[in-house]
C-alpha positions, -999 to +999 in steps of 0.1 A: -040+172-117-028+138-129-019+114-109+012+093-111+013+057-124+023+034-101+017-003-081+007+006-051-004+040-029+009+041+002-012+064+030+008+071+064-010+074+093+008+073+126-011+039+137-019+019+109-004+025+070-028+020+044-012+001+013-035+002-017-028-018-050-034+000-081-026-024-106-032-066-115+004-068-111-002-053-072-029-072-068-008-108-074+023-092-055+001-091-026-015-124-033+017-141-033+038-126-003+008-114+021-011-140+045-049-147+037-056-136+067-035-101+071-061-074+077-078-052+053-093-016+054-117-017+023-093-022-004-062-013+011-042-037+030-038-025+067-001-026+082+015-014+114+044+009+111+071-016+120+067-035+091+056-008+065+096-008+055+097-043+049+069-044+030+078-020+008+114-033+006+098-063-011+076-046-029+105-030-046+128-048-048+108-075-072+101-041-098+071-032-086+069+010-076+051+025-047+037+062-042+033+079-011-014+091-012-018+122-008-039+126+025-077+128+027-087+164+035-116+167+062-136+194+063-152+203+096 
């Protein structure tokens, strides 16, 4: 399966949204509107579900297009 072009790749988890850029054009969206010091998880900038909308209101709203991740599957 292919995936879809896009910006960024957006994983929803019910504490903490995972917001991963997937292109340069991301990656100096990010550099430009996000504080230095906002938190990271690997490569994927960490945010908390009351700003997830706001984010990605800005995100779009300068061009840019975000796609929901598909979920890791665990395996037991």
């Amino acid at each position: 399966m292919e995936m879809e072009m896009t910006d960024f790749r957006v994983f929803y988890d019910g504490s903490v949204s995972l917001v991963t850029p997937e292109t340069p054009a991301a990656h100096e969206w990010l550099a430009e509107h996000v504080p230095a010091d906002a938190p990271w998880f690997g490569d994927a900038l960490a945010v908390e579900p009351r700003f997830l909308d706001a984010l990605i209101d800005g995100i779009e709203g300068d061009g840019l297009a975000v796609t929901p991740a598909r979920p890791p599957v665990y395996h037991s």
